[in-house]
C-alpha positions as a printed Julia matrix, in Angstrom:
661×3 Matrix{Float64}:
  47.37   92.31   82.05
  49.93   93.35   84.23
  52.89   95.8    82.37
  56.7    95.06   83.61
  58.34   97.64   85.17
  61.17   97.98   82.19
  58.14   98.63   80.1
  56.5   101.67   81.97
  60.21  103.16   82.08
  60.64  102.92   78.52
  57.12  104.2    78.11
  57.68  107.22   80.05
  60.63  107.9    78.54
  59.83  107.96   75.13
  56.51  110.82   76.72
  59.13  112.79   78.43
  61.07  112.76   74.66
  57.85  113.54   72.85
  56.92  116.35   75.02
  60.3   117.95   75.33
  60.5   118.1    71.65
  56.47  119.65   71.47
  57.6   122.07   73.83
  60.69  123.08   71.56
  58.96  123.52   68.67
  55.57  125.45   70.5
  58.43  128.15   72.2
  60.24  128.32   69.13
  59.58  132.32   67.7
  59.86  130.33   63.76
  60.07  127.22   63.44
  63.14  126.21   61.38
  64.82  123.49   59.37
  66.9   123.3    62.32
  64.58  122.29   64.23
  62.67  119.93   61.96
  66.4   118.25   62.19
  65.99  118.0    65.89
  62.48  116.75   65.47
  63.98  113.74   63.35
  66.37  113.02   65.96
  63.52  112.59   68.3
  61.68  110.67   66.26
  64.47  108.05   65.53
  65.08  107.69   69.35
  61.5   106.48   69.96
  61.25  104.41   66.96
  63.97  102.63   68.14
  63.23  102.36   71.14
  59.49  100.78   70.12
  62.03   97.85   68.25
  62.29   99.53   64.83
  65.64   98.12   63.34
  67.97  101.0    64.02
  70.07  100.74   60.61
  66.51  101.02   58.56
  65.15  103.78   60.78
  67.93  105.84   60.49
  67.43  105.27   56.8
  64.05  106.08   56.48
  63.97  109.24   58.29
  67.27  110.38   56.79
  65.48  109.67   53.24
  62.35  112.11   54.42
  63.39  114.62   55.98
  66.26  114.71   53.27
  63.23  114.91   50.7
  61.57  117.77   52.59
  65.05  119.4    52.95
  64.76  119.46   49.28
  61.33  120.83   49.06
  60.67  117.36   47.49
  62.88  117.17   44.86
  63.16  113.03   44.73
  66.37  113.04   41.99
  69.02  114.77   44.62
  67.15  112.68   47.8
  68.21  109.72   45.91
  71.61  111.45   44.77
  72.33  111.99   48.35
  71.73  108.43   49.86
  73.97  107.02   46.44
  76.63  109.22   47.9
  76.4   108.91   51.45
  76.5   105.12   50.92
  79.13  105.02   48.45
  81.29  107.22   50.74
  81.1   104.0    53.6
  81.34  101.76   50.89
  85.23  103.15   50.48
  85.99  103.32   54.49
  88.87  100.86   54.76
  88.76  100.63   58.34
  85.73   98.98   57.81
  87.55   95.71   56.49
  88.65   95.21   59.6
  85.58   94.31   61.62
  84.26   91.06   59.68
  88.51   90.11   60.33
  88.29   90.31   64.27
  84.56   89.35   64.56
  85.71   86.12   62.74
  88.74   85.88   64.9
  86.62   86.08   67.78
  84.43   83.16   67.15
  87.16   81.45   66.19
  88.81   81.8    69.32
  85.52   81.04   71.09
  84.68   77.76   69.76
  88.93   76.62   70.5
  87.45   76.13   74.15
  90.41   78.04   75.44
  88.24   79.57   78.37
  87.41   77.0    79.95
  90.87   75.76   80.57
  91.74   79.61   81.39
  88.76   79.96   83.68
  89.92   76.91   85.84
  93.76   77.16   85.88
  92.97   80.95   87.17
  90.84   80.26   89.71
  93.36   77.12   91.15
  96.2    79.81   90.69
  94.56   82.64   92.99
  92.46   79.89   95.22
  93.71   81.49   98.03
  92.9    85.24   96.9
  89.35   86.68   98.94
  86.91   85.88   96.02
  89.15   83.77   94.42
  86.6    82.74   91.57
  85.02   86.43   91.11
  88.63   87.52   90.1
  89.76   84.38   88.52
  86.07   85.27   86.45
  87.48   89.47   85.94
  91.08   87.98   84.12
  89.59   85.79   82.37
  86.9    87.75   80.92
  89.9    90.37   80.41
  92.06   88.43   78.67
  89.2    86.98   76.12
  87.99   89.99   75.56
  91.25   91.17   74.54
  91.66   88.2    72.32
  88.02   88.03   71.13
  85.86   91.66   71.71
  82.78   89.92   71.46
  80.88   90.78   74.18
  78.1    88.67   73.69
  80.35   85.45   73.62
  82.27   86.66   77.09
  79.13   87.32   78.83
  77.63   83.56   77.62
  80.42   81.56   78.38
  81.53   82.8    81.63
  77.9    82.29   82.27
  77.84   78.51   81.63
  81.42   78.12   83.04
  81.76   80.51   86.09
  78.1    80.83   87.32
  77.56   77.47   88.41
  80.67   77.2    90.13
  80.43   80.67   92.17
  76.68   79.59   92.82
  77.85   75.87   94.08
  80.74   77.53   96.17
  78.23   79.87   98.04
  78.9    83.03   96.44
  75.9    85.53   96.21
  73.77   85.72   93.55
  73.96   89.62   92.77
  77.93   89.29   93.47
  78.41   86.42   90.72
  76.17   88.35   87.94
  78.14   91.62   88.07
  81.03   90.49   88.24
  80.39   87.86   84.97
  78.69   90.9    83.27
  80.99   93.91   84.22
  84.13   91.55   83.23
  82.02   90.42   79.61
  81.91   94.22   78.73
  85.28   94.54   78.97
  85.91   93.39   75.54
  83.62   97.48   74.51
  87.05   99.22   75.85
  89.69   96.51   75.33
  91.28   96.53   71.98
  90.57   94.98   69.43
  87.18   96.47   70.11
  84.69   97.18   67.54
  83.31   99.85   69.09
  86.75  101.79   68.67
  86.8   100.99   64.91
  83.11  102.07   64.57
  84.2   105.35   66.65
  87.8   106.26   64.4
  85.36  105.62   61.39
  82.82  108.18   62.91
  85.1   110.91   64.34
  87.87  110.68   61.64
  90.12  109.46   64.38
  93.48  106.84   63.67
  91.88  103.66   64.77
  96.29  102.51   65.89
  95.96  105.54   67.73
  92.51  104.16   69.79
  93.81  101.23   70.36
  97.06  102.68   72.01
  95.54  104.8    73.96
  92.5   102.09   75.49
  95.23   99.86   76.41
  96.08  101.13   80.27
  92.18  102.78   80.71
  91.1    98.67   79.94
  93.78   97.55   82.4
  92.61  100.47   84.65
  89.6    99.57   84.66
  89.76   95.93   85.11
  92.22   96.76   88.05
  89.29   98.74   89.73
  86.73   95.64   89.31
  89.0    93.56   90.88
  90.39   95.6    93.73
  86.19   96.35   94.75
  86.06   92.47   94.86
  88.59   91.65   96.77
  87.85   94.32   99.14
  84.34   93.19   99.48
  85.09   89.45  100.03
  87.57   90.47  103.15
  84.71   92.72  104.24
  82.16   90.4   104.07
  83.0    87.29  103.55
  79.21   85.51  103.81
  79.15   87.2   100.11
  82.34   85.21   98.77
  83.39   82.22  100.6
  86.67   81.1   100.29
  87.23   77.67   98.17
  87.18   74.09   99.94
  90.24   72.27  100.36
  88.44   69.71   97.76
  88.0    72.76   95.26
  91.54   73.89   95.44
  93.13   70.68   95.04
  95.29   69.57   92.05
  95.82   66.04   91.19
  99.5    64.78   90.48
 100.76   62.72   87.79
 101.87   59.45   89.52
 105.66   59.96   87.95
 105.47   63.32   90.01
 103.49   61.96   93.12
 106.48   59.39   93.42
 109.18   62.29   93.59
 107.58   64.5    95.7
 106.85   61.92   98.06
 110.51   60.21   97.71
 112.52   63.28   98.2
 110.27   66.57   98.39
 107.38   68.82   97.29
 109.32   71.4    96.41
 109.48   71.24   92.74
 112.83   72.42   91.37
 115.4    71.04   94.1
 113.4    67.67   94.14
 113.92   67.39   90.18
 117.68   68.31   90.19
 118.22   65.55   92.98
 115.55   63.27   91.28
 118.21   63.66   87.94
 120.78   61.65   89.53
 118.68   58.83   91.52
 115.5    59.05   88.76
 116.3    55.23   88.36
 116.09   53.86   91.66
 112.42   55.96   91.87
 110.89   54.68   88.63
 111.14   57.78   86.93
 112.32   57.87   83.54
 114.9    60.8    82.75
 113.13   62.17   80.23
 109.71   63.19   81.84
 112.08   64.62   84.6
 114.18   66.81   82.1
 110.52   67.48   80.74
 109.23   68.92   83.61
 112.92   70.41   84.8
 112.52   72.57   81.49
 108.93   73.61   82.16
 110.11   74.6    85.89
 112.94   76.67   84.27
 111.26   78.62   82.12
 110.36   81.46   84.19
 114.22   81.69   85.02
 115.22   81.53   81.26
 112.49   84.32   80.63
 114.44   86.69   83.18
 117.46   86.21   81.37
 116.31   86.61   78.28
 114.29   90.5    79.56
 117.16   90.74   81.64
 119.98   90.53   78.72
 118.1    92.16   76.54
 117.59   95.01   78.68
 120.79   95.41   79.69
 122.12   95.33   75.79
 119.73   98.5    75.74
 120.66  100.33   78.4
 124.53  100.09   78.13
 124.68  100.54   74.14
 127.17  102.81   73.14
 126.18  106.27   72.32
 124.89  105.97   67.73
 126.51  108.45   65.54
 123.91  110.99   65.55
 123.59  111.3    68.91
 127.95  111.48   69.33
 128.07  114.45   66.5
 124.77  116.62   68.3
 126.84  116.12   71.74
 130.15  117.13   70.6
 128.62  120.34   68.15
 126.85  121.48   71.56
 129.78  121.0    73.2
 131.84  123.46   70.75
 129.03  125.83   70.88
 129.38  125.96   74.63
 133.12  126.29   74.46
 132.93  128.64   71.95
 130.32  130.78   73.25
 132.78  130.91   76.4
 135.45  131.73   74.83
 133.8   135.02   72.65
 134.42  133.61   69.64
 130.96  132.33   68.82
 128.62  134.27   66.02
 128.52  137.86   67.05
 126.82  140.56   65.69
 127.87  143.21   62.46
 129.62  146.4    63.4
 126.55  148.64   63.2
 129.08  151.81   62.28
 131.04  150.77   59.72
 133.93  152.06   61.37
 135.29  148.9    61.72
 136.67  147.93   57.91
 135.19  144.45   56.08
 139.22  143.26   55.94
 139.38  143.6    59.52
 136.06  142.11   60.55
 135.32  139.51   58.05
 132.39  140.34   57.38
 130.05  141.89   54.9
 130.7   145.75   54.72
 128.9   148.68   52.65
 131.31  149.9    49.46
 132.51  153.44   49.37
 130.46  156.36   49.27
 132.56  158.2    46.16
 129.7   157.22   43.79
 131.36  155.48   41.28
 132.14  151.14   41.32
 135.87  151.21   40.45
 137.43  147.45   39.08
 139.57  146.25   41.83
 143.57  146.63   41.0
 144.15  143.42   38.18
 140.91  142.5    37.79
 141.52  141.64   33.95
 143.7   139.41   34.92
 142.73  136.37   36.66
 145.39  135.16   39.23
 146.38  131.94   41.16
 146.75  132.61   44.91
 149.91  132.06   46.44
 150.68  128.66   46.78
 147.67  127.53   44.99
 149.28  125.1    43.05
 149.5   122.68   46.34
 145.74  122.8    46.91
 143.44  124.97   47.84
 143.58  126.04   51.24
 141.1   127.71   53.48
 142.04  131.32   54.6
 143.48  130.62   58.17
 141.01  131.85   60.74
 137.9   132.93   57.97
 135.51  134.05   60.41
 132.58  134.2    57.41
 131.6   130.19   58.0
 130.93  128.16   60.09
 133.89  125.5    61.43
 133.48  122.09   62.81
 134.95  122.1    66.36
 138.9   121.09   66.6
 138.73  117.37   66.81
 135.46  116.53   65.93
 135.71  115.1    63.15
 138.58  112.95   64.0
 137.26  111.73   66.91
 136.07  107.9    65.81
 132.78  106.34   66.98
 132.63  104.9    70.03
 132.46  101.05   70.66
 132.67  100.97   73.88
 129.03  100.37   76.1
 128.53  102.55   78.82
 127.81  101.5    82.72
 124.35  100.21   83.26
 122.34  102.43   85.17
 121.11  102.65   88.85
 117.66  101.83   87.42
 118.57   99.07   85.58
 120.1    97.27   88.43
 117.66   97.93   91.12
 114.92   96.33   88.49
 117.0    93.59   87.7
 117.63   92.88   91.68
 113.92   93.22   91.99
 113.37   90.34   89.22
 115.87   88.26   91.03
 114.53   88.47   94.4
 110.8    87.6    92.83
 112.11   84.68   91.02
 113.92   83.12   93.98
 110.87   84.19   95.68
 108.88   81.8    93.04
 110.77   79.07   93.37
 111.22   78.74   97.02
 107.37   78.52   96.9
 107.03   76.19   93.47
 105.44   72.73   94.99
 104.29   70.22   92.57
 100.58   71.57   92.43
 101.82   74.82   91.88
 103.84   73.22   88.81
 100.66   71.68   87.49
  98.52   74.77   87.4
 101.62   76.36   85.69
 101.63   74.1    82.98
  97.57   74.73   82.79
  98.46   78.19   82.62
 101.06   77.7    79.6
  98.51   75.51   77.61
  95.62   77.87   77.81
  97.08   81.56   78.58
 100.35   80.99   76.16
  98.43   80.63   73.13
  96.27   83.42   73.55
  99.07   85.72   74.37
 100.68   85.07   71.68
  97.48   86.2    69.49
  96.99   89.02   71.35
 100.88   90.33   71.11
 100.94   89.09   67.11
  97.66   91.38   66.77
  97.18   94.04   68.96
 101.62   94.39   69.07
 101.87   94.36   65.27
  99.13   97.43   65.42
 100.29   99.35   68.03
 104.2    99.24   67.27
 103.11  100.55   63.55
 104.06   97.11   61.75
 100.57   96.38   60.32
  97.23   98.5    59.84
  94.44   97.15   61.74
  92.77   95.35   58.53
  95.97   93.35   58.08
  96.7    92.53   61.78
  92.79   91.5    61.94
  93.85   88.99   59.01
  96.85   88.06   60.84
  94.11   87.34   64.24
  91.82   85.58   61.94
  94.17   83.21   60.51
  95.66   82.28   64.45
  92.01   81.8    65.24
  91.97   79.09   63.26
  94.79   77.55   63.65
  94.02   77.75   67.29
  91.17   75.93   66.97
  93.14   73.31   64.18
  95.82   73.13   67.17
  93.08   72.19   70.18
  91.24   69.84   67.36
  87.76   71.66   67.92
  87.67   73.14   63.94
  85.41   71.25   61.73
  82.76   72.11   59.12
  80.18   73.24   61.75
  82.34   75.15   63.74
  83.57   77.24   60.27
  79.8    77.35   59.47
  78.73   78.83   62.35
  81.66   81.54   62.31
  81.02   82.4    59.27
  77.34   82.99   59.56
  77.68   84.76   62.93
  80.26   87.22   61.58
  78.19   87.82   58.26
  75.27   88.59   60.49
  77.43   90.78   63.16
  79.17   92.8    59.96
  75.98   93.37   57.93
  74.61   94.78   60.99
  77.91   96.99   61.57
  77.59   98.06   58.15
  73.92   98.54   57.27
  74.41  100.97   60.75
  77.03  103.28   58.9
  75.2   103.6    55.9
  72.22  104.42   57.99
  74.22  106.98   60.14
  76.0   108.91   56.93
  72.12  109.08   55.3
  70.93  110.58   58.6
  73.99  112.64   59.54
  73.7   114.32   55.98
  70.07  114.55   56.25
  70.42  116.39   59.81
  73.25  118.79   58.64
  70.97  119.47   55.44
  68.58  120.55   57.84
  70.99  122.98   60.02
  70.53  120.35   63.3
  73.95  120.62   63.65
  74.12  124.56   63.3
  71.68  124.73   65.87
  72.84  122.6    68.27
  76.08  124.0    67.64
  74.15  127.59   68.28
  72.42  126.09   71.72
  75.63  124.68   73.62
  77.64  127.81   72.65
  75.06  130.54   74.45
  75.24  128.26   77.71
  78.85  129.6    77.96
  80.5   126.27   78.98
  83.97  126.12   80.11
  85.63  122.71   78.67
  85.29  120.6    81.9
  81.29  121.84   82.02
  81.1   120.63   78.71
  83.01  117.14   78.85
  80.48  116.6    82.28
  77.21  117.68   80.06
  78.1   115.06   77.15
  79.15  112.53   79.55
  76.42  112.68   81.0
  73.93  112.88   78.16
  75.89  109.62   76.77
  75.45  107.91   80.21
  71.47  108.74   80.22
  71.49  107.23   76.38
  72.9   104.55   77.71
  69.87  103.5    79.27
  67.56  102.97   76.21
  70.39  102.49   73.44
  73.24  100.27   72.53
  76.22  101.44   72.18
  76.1   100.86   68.31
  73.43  103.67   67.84
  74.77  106.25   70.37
  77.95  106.14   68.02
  76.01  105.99   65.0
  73.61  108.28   65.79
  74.98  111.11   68.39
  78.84  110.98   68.02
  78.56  113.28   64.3
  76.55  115.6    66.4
  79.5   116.03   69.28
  82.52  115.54   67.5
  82.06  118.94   65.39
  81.25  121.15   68.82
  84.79  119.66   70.42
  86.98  121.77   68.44
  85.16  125.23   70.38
  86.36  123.53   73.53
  90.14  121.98   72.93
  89.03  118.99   73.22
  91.3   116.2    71.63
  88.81  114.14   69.78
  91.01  110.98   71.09
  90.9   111.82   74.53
  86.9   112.2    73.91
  86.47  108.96   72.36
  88.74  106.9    74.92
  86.0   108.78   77.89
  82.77  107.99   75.43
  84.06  104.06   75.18
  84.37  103.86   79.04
  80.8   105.44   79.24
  79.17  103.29   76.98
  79.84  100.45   78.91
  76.89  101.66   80.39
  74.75  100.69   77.52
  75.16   96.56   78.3
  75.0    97.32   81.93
  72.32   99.37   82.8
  68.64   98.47   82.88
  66.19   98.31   80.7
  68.37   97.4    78.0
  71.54   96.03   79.46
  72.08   93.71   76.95
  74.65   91.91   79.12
  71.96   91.22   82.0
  69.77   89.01   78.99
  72.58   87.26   77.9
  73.23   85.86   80.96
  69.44   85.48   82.09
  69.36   83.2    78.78
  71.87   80.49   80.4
  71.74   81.71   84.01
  69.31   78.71   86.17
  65.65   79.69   86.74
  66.0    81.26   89.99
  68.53   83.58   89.2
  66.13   86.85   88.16
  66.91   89.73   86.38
  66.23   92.24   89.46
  69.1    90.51   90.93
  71.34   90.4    87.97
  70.42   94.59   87.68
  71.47   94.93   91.02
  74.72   92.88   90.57
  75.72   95.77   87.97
  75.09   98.85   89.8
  78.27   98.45   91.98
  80.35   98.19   88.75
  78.58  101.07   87.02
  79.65  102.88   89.62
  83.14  102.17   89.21
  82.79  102.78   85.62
  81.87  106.38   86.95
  85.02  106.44   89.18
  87.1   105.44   86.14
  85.75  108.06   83.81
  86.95  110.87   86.54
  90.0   109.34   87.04
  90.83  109.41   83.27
  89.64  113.0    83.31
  91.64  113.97   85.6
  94.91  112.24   84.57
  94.6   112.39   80.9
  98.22  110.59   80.52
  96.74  107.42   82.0
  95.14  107.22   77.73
  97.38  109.69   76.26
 101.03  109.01   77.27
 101.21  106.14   75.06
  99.68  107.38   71.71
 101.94  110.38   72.43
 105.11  107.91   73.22
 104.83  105.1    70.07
 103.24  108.35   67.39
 104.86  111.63   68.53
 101.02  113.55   69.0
């Protein structure tokens, strides 16, 4: 019997783990607690990686090694796992993942990417490998609406494989780019895997999601730029559609205007409002699809008059007051009669300078002249006045505070106008080139990309702009999930059923994993594995960048054997205590970790991604060619991790814009 080749790797790498850990303890001088932690950490890798459920594993090693920790004292093992799973028990985060993993399948079974999928790839037909990119959006967009990986990688398999495969496109080509796109949804919010990691690290799980946003768009960028680049290279690899592909059947209503007066869609319907009649047409499915045509224009007005309302508002009151007190200060400051120093003599008398001054040297505190009697100021009866010219206070400037808010908006600036001429020139641009076809995939576009946007911005906007927590803009996501799939008449029993089921199972799993990790992440502290560790990477004398390459690059060989779920689980407790030695912002460190662990559904032997679309991929479609589909995307993922290292902003300007870090 004949081994596979995934097997012998696995095989070998569990020896090489075995053996590196018999070799630490034989050249150990003692042999520690510490390392009996390390040991355990060993010993969990292989048993998962023979198929031992990871959640239990963890368990049962953490419960051991806890007990020998103990020197077998069973009441505070037990103590310990009480705690440890009480303390996930009362993670609120947590709430949040059965919410979006609900969503998701929700939003799956509305069979909103289908109509996505093909109103993309008519709308960039004419784009070099047209249906690889129209497959990258739309795998980016439901992953941003969904985060089910899983679910992306299936569908786009029963939707977009066929097609690339029927329109010549290579076999290798098609697979990465359906399973690079499907793990989108581990770096695009809402991911799980950022909630699991903010639960881990003790990071704000808003923050996460702020700061994934433009590294996801990055990154999708990058998959789609190496595609199009590649089809205008070689071309055999991505053929461009057939005229019989890329064509779009008209209503007849809309056949008989653009064939009456033209195929240019917005002139032909303002001319087709006054002679609608004499084509057949009736006025209202003209007005219909004149306000469907217009709605790009109304949405420039809209951006553009709202924009200009912000960018010409008069100056608010506090900003008027700090402006006009600097002001003073500067003028006074000019002037020499700003705050100045005390005579340092006392030559100079207290009456004269108006300050505070030392009292006499004779010895003796005399009563001033009076000083039994109590007496009204000159002209006190008319109010009391403020000595002219007291230089003891402060004063407000002359005029200031008479000086009434302004009303008045300011000029619009340079920038404001040069973006607003850019809009304009676009949208004339759009319409000069609007034909009827173009109109139709539009309106495909509205129906299927409309709905999900407006998920996405209720969800993901409510979170990021501070106006909900993540558990209650999950609700918020799980309740439009199903009234998306009310609205496109897919919801029924099953389909509830199912959702249900699958997002018990998925959460469980989630869970069971975190009470696992805290059992085993006590356990190994217990045991001074983290001390030691700690001890280890601190006598290699790293600098900050040798360190961020050394766990990168221990996460990207885990990525190999492990999903991501255990590598978090599992190795992030032992990294996130060493990244305070090195100034490392445990954000910035999780956004680089979630780009890695893409690795983990697309490289081999796990690559979870590569069996989920062998499972509805056609028989001759192997998984040596879906492997070697992913390696030029892994690659990418490589180029994206050292682009986010070395332009940290690209993850951390917005978290440091919307919270102030």
């Amino acid at each position: 019997m004949t081994i596979r080749k995934e097997l012998w790797f696995g095989f070998v790498l569990m020896a090489i783990i075995v053996a590196g850990t018999a070799l630490m303890l034989i050249a150990a001088p003692t042999i520690t607690t510490g390392h009996l932690g390390l040991m355990m950490l060993a010993l969990v890798v292989v048993a998962i990686m023979l198929g031992f459920p990871t959640a239990f594993t963890l368990m049962g090693m953490g419960m051991i090694f806890t007990w020998l920790a103990y020197e077998e004292d069973t009441s505070k093992t037990l103590t310990l796992m009480v705690q440890s799973a009480f303390k996930v028990m009362g993670n609120d985060v947590l709430i949040s993942i059965p919410l979006f993993v609900f969503m998701g399948y929700l939003v799956e079974r509305a069979n909103l990417i289908e109509k996505l999928f093909r109103s993309l790839h008519l709308a960039m037909a004419r784009v070099p490998g047209s249906l690889a990119v129209a497959t990258l959006f739309t795998c980016a967009v439901f992953a941003t609406a969904t985060g089910i990986v899983g679910a992306v990688v299936t569908l786009m398999g029963l939707l977009a494989l066929p097609q690339m495969l029927r329109g010549g496109y290579d076999v290798r080509v098609s697979a990465g780019a359906i399973t690079a796109g499907g793990c989108l949804g581990i770096l695009i919010p809402p991911s799980v895997l950022l909630i699991v990691y903010g639960a881990t690290a003790g990071v704000s799980v808003v923050q996460l999601y702020a700061g994934a946003f433009f590294p996801g768009i990055m990154l999708a960028g990058l998959y789609v730029v190496y595609v199009i680049v590649l089809a205008r290279l070689k071309p055999q690899l991505m053929p461009p559609l057939s005229a019989a592909d890329r064509l779009v059947p008209l209503p007849p209503a809309t056949q008989s205007i653009a064939q009456s007066i033209s195929n240019t869609a917005l002139p032909a319907l303002l001319r087709a409002l006054k002679g609608g009649r004499n084509l057949g047409v009736p006025t209202g499915y003209i007005l219909r699809q004149l306000g469907v045509a217009l709605l790009p224009a109304l949405f420039f007005a809209l951006v553009a008059g709202l924009s200009w309302r912000a960018n010409t508002a008069p100056p608010d009151e506090d900003a008027r007051v700090a402006a006009a007190q600097t002001a003073a200060t500067a003028r006074a400051d000019a002037e020499g009669g700003g705050l100045q120093a005390p005579p340092g003599s006392g030559d100079v008398p207290a009456a004269e300078s108006g300050g505070l001054a030392e009292p006499p040297d004779s010895g003796d505190v005399k009563e001033p002249p009076g000083a039994g009697d109590v007496q009204e100021p000159p002209g006190a009866s008319a109010g009391v006045q403020e000595p002219p010219g007291a230089s003891g206070g402060l004063q407000a400037p002359p005029g200031a505070a008479a000086t009434p808010p302004s009303t008045e908006r300011t000029a619009a600036s340079r920038g404001w106008w040069i973006g607003t001429g850019i809009g304009a020139v676009a949208l004339l641009a759009f319409y000069a080139i609007l034909s009827f076809q173009r109109l139709e995939i539009f309106k495909m576009l509205l129906s299927s990309f409309f709905p999900l946007l407006v998920l996405i911005l209720a969800v993901l906007g409510s979170i990021v702009m501070g106006l909900a927590t993540p558990t209650e803009a999950a609700a918020v996501g799980a309740l439009g999930g199903f009234l998306l799939a009310v609205a496109y008449r897919q919801f029924n029993m099953t389909v509830l059923k199912e959702s249900v089921f699958l997002t018990a199972k998925t959460s469980a799993m989630v869970c069971w994993l975190f009470v696992g990790s805290a059992i085993f992440s006590a356990a190994f502290a217990l045991l001074g594995g983290q001390e030691l560790v700690e001890r280890w990477v601190m006598s290699m004398n790293l600098s900050k960048t040798e360190f961020l390459i050394l766990s990168q690059v221990i996460i990207f060989i885990l990525g190999w054997p492990l999903e991501w779920t255990e590598i978090i689980v599992i190795f992030m407790p032992i990294f996130i205590p060493l990244l305070d030695n090195f100034g490392v912002d445990p954000l910035f460190f999780g956004l680089l970790v979630a780009l890695n662990l893409q690795t983990a559904f697309l490289s081999p032997p796990v690559a979870m991604a590569a069996f989920y679309l062998k499972g509805v991929s056609p028989p001759h479609v192997t998984l040596n060619q879906i492997f070697a589909g992913m390696l030029p995307f892994m690659a990418i993922q490589i180029v994206a991790i050292v682009l986010l290292y070395q332009f940290p902003a690209i993850g951390l300007w917005l978290p440091s814009v919307l919270y102030s870090r």
